[in-house]
C-alpha positions in Angstrom: 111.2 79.5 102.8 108.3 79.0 105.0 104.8 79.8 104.7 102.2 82.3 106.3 98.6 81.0 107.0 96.5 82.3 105.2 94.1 85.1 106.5 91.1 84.1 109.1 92.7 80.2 109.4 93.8 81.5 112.3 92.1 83.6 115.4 92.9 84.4 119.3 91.0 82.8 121.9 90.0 84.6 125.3 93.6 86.0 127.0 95.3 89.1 127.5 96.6 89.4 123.9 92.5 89.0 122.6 92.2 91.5 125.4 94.6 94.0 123.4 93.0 93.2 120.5 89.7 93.8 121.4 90.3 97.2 123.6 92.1 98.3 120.1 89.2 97.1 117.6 87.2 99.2 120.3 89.3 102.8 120.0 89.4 102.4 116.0 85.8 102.1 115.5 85.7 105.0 118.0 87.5 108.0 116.1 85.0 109.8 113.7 85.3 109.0 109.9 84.9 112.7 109.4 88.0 113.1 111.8 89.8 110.4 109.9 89.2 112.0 106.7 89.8 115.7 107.7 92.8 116.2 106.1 92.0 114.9 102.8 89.1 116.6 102.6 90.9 120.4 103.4 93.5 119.1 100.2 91.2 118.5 98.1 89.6 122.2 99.0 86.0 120.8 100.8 85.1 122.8 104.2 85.0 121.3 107.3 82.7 121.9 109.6 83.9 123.9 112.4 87.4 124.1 111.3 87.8 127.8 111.9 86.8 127.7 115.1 89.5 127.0 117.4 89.1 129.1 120.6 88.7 126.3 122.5 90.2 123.0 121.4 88.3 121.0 123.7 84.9 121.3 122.3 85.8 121.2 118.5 85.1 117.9 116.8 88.1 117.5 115.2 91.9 115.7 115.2 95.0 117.4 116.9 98.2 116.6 117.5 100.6 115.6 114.6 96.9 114.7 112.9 96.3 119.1 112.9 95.6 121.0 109.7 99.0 122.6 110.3 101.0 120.0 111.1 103.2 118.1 108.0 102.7 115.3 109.2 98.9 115.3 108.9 96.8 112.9 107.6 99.7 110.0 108.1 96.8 108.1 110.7 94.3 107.4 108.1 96.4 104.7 106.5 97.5 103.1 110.0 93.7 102.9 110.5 92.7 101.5 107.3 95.7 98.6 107.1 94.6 97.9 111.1 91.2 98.1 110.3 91.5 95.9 106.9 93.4 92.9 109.1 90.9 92.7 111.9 88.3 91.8 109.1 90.6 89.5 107.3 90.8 87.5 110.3 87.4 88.1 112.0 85.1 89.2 108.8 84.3 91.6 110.7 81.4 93.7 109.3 81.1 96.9 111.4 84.7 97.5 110.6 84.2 96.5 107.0 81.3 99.0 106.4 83.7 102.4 107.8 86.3 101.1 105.2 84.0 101.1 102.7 82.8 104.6 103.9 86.4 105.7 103.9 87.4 104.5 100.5 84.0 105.8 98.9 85.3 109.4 99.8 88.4 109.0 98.9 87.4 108.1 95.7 85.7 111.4 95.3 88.4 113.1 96.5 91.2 111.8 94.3 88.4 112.9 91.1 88.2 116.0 92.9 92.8 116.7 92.9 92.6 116.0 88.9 92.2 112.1 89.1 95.8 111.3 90.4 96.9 112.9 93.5 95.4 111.6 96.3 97.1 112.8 99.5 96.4 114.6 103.1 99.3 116.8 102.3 99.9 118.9 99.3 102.0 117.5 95.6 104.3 120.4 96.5 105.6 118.9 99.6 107.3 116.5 97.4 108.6 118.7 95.8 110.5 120.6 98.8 112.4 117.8 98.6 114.8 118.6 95.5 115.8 122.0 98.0 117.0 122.5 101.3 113.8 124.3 102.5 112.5 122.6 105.7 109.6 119.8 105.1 108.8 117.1 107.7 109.0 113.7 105.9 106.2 114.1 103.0 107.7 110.4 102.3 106.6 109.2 105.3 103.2 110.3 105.1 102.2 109.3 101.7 103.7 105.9 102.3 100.8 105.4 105.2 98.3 106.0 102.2 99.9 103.5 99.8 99.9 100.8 102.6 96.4 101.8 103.8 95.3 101.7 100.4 97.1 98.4 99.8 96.1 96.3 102.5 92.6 97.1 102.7 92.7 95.8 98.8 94.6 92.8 99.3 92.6 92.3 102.9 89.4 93.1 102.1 89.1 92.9 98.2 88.2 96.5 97.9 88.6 97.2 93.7 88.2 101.1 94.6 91.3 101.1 97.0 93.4 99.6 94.3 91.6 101.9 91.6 92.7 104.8 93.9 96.0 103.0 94.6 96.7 102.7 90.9 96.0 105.9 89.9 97.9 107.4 92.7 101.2 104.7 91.6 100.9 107.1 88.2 100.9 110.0 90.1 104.6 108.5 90.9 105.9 107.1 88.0 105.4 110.6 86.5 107.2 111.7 89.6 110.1 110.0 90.1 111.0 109.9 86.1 111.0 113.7 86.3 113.5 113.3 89.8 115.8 110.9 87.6 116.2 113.6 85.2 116.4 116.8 87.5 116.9 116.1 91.5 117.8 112.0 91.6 118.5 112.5 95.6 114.9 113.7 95.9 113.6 110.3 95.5 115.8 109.5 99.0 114.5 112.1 101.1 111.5 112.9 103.4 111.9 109.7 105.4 111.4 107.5 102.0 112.1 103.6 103.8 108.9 102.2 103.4 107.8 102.8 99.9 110.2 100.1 98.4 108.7 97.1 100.3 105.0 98.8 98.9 105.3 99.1 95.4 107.5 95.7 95.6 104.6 94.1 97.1 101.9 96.1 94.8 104.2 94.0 92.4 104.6 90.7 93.8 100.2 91.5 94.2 99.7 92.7 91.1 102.6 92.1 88.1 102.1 95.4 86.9 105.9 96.4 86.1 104.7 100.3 86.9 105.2 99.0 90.3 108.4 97.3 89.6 109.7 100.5 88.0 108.8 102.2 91.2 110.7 99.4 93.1 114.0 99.3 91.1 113.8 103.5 91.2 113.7 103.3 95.4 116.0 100.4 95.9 119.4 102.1 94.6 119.9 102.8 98.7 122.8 104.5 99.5 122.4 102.5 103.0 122.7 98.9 101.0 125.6 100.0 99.2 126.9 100.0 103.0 125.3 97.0 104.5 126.7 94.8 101.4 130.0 95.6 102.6 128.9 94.4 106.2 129.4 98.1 107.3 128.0 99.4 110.5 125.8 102.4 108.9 122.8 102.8 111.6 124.9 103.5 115.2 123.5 106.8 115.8 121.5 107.4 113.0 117.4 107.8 112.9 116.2 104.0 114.0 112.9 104.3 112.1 114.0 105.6 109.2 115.9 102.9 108.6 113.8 99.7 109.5 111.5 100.1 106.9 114.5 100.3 104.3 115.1 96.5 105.5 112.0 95.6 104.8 112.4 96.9 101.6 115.5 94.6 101.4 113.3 91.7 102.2 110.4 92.1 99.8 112.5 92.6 97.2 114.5 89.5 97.8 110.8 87.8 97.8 110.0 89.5 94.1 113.8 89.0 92.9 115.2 86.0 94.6 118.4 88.1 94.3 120.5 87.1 97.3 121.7 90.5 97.3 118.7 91.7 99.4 118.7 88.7 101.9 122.3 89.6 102.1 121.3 93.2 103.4 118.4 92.5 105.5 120.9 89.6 107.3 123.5 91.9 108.0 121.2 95.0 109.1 119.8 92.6 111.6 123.8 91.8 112.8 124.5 95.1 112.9 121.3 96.3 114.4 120.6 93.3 116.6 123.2 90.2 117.3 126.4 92.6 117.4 124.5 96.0 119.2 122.7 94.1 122.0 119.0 95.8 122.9 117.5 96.9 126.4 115.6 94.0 128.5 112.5 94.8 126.7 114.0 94.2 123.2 114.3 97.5 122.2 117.8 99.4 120.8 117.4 103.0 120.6 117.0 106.1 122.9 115.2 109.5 121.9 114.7 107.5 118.2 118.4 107.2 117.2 120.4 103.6 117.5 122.1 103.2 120.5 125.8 102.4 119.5 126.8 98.9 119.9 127.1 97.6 123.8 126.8 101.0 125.2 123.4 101.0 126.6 123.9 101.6 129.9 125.2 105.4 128.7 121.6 105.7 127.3 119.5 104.6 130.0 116.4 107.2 130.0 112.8 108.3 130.0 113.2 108.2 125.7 114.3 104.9 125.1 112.5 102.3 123.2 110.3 104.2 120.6 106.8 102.0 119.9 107.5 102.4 116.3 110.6 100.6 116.1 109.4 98.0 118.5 106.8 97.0 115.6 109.0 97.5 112.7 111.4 95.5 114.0 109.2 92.6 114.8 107.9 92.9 111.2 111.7 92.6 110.5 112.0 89.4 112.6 109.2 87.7 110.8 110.2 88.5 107.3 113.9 87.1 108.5 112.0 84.1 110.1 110.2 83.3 107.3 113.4 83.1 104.8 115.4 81.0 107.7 113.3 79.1 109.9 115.5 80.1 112.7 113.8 80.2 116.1 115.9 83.2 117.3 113.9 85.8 115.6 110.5 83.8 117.1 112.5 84.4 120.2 113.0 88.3 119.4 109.2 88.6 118.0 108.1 86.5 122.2 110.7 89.5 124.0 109.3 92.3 121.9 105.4 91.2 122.2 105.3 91.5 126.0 107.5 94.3 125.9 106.2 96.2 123.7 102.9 95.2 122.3 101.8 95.0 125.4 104.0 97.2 127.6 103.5 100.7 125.7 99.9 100.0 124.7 97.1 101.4 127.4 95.2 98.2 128.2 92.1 100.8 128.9 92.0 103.7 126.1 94.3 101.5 123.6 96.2 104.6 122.4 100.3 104.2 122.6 103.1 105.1 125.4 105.7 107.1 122.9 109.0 106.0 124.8 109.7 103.4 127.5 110.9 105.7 130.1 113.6 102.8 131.7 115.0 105.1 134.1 114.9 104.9 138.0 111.6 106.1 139.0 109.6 106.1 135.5 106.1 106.4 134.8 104.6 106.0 131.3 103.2 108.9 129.4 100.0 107.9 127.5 98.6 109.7 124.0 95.4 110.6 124.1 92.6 109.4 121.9 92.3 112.7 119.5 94.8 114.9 120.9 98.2 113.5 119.7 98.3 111.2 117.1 102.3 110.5 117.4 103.4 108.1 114.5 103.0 104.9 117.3 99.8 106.4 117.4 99.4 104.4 113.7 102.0 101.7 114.7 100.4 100.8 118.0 96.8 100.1 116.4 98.3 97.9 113.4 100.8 96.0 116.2 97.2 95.0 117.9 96.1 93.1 115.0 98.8 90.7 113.8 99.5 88.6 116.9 97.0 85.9 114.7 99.5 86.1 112.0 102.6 85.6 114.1 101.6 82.2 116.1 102.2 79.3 113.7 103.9 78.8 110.3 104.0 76.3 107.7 106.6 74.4 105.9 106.8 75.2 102.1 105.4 71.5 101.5 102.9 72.3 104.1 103.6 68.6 105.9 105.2 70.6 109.1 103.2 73.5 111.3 105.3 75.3 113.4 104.2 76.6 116.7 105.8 80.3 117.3 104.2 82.2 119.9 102.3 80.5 123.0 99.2 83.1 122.3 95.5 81.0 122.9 94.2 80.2 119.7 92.5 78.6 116.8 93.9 77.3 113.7 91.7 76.3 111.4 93.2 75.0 108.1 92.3 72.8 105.1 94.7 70.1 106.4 95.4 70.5 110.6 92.8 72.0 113.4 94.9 73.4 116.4 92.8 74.7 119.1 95.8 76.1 121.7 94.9 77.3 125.5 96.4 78.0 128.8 95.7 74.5 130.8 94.4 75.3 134.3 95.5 72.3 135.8 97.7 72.6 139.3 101.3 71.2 138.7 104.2 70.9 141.0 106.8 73.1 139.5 109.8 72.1 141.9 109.1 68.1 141.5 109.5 68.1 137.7 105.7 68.4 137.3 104.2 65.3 138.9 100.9 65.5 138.1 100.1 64.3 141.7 100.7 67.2 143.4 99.0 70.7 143.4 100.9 73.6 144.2 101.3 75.7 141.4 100.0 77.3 138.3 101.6 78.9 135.2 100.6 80.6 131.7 103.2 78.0 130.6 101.0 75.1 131.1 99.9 75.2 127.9 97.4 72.4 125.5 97.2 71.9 122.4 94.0 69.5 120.6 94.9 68.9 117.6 93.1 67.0 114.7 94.3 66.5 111.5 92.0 63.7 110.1 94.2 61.2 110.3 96.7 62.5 108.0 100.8 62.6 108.9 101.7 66.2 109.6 104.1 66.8 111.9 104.2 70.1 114.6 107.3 71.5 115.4 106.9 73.6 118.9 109.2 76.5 119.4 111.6 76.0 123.1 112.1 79.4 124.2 115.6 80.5 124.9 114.4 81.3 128.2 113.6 78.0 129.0 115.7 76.4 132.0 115.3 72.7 131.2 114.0 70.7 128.5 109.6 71.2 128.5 107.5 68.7 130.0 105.7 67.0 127.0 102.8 64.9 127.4 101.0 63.4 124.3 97.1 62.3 125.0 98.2 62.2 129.1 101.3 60.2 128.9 105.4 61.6 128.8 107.1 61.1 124.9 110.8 61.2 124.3 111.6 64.4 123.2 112.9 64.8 119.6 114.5 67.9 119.3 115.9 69.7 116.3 117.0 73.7 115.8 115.3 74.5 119.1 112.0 72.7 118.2 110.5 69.3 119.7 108.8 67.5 116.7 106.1 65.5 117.1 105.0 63.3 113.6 101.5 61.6 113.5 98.3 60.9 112.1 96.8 63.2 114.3 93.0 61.9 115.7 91.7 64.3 118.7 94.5 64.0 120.1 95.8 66.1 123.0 99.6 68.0 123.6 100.1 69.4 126.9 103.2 71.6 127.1 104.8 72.6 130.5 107.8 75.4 130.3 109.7 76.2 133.9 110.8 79.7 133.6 112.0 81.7 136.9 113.1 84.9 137.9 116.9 86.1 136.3 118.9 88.7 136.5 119.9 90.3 133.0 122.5 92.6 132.9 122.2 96.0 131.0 125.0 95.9 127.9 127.4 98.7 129.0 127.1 98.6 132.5 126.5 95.2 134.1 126.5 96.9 137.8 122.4 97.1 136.3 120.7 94.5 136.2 116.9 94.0 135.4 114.7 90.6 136.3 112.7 88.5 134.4 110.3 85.9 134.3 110.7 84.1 130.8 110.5 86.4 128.7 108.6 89.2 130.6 110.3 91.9 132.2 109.6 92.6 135.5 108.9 96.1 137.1 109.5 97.2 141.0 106.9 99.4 142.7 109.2 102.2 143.7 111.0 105.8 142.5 114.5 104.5 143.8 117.2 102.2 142.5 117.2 100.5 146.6 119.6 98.5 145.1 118.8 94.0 145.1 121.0 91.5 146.4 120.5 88.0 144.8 122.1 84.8 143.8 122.3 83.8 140.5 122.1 79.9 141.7 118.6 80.5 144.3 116.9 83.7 143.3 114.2 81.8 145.3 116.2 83.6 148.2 115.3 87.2 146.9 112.1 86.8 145.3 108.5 85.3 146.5 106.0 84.8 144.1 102.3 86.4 144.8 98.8 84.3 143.7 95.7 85.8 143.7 92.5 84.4 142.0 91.1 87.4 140.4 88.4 88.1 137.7 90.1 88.3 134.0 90.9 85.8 131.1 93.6 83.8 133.7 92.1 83.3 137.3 95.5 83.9 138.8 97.5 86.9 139.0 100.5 86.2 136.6 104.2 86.8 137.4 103.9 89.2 140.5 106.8 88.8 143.3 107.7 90.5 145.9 111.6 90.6 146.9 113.1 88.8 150.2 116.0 89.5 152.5 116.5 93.7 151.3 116.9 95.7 153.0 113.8 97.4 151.3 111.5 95.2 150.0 109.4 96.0 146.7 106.8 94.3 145.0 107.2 93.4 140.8 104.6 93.2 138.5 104.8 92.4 134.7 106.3 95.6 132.7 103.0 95.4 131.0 100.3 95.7 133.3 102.1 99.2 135.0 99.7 101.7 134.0 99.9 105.1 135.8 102.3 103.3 138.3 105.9 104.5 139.3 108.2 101.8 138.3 111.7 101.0 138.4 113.5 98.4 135.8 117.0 98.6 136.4 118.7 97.8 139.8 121.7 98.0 141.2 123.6 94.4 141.4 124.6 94.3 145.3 
């Protein structure tokens, strides 16, 4: 089993994904702590200020959306905010952030003594207990289980003993809970959207040893869903995609607490059913209007609802639990696809607040939440997706002699035994010659160094090839060409490493992919960014496989940003109608088009 880094050894350097990063650490410190708060303080009975004045919405000081005092849903932010929040200062120590937790948690504090001691919730106890009935409640579940992560990470992030104090004391709340459901409604404990809490009180476990959380664990893990997945049965085609993920991650920590292969058994076979055998859009995603597409069948579901932001992020989370139990580069592959084409592509590089769907249909144009007016669930998902590209960029071998390099992101690790500092080189290459070094016709965000010093000690780096990649990578150690040792999809490189320099040099070029269901569509890509034509029509693009070089001409422009070239922008040749593509992710109020007809 492989090995995280442990928090702050690693942080981004200047790009577009510290770009993200950054516009998101900006929108979280702006939303009010008062607004954050609002509907824990109305449960636990204290006034807000101005909260009975709603003639005009626009001029009250408060949260709307699914984050209103009568939605059921409310108050499910908060915990999005604090586990986001938490991570940005585990890896930055980041003290402006630190001090609003500490605000935050101080008051919830007050307010849990104010419910009786136990309860401490943005919704009311009773909501939970809707559940035993048939009378309508929206996933109380799903809501409390943003507080018990909240409350979690910002302990285990930021060493907070009053969010574990709350945390505890709230884990009692359910113990008393769920024994009184074993007794009178057992199916209660499996309603109101329920996935995530197994993977949180299996890690308030694996945190903790406290068996009250292991008794909480073993009561959410009899799954009627991995009764099915056991058998290698197809139970998500059509069913709620997000209400499902989390239950895998469930599967996964448990198999961390447990080592039963059970779980890893589950988790594998949910990823085959729900990835390897279904088949996903361009972008990565699977679903349409939140339910799994059924297997192959995508182009019957092409529309402005596909690809919802929280599933994007779950699933990634998936990927990297599955990565880190089987080394396997394919679900680094899936985490590269799923970055720039979702991270990126649904998040609004200005405000930071989330695109709901990925409208893929001819003639789309992303729909943005505001920054207090909506507060969807990828309102949540969006701003904890901005802070774990750190966490997802290298990996270490369980004797810790072998770092693995996952994602080409600039930055720094910074460990006991190996110092990687990794960047976009901004040297001209010739592309079309093999790279000779001579000639100066051509840059990429591919050309990428490494500088690596590990005191002299023999580690050896393992970095990723992506399955995009046309040919084997350039590979030049300290200026000069190696012989490529390649294992699993990984060149290896063993030394005592001494200041010593890695440039890496991928060649990726523009492909068709085909949409599964209906390969008449196809959409284009650069490595593993999908590309998006200017226009409201399908004009339809005639191309060969063997010279897309035909079809498409690639546009440079030195502008002013973390690369000083525009990145992956083409414009298409011999149409009939010629558009201009851009990445996926830099559309922002742009019509866009990402499936074309195959002439």
């Amino acid at each position: 089993m492989l090995k995280e880094f442990e928090n702050g050894t690693v942080k981004l350097s200047d790009g577009i994904f510290k770009e993200r990063e950054n516009t998101n650490r900006n929108y979280l410190l702006e939303l009010k702590t008062k607004n954050l708060l609002q509907n824990f303080y109305l449960q636990a009975g204290v006034p807000l200020e101005n909260a009975g004045i709603l003639n005009d919405l626009n001029n009250v000081d408060m949260h709307f959306g699914w984050e209103s005092t009568s939605c059921q849903l409310r108050g499910h932010f908060l915990g999005h905010w604090l586990s986001a929040a938490s991570m940005l200062y585990a890896t930055y120590k980041d003290n402006e952030l630190l001090n609003r937790i500490n605000q935050i948690i101080n008051e919830l504090e007050h307010l849990q003594e104010l419910n009786g001691g136990k309860w401490i919730g943005s919704i009311p106890e009773s909501y939970l207990k809707r559940l035993e009935g048939t009378e309508y409640i929206w996933s109380p579940q799903y809501t409390m289980h943003k507080t018990v992560m909240g409350l979690y990470h910002t302990y285990i992030y930021t060493g907070n003993e009053k969010a574990y104090k709350i945390l505890s004391n709230l884990a009692d709340w359910y113990v008393d809970w769920v024994e009184f459901e074993q007794e009178n409604c057992p199916e209660a404990i499996y309603r109101g959207e329920h996935g995530g809490m197994l993977e949180m009180w299996a890690s308030l476990y694996d945190t903790t040893k406290d068996e009250k959380y292991l008794k909480l664990a073993e009561a959410y893990s009899k799954e009627w869903t991995f009764e099915q997945l056991i058998k290698d049965i197809d139970c998500l085609t059509n069913t709620h995609t997000n209400a499902s993920i989390p239950l895998a991650h469930g599967a996964c920590k448990m198999y961390e607490i447990t080592n039963d292969e059970k779980y890893l058994k589950i988790a594998l076979n949910f990823w085959k059913h729900a990835v390897t055998e279904r088949g996903y859009f361009c972008t990565g995603g699977n679903n349409a209007g939140e339910f799994w597409i059924p297997k192959q069948m995508f182009g019957n579901f092409v529309s402005d609802r596909d690809q919802e932001f929280c599933t994007t992020y779950n699933m990634v989370r998936l990927a990297q639990y599955l990565y880190k139990f089987t080394g396997k580069s394919e679900y680094a592959d899936y985490i590269e696809l799923n970055l720039y084409n979702g991270f990126l592509a649904q998040q609004n590089k200005t405000t930071g607040t989330p695109d709901y769907f990925l409208s893929l249909i001819t003639g789309s144009k992303k729909e943005w939440g505001s920054k207090t007016r909506d507060f969807w669930c990828c309102h949540g998902t969006m701003v904890q997706a901005q802070t774990i590209y750190a966490k997802l960029c290298y990996a270490l071998s369980e004797d810790e002699n072998t770092v693995f390099v996952n994602q080409y992101i600039p930055s720094k690790l910074n460990s006991n035994n190996i110092k990687i500092n990794q960047y976009i080189d901004m040297k001209f290459y010739d592309t079309q010659s093999f790279f000779e070094q001579t000639a100066k016709t051509n840059t990429s965000r591919w050309q990428i160094k490494f500088e690596v010093n590990s005191n002299n000690k023999d580690i050896q780096i393992a970095f990723r090839i992506p399955q995009w990649c046309n040919n084997e990578p350039l590979i030049l150690l300290n200026g000069g060409k190696i012989k490529l040792d390649i294992k699993d999809n990984y060149v290896l490189i063993n030394r005592k490493w001494n200041n010593d320099c890695v440039e890496i040099i991928f060649n990726p070029s523009v492909r068709a992919v085909p949409l599964p269901g209906d390969e008449t569509l196809v959409a284009f890509m650069e490595g593993p960014i999908v590309l998006a034509g200017l226009t409201d029509e399908d004009c339809g693009i005639k191309f060969s496989e063997n010279n897309m070089t035909d079809s498409f001409k690639q546009l440079s422009e030195h502008i002013y940003s973390s690369f000083s070239w525009k990145q992956s922008n083409y414009i298409t040749k011999n149409q009939v109608k010629n558009i201009t593509f851009k990445p996926l992710y830099e559309i922002q109020d742009e019509t866009y088009t990402v499936y074309f007809t195959k002439k």
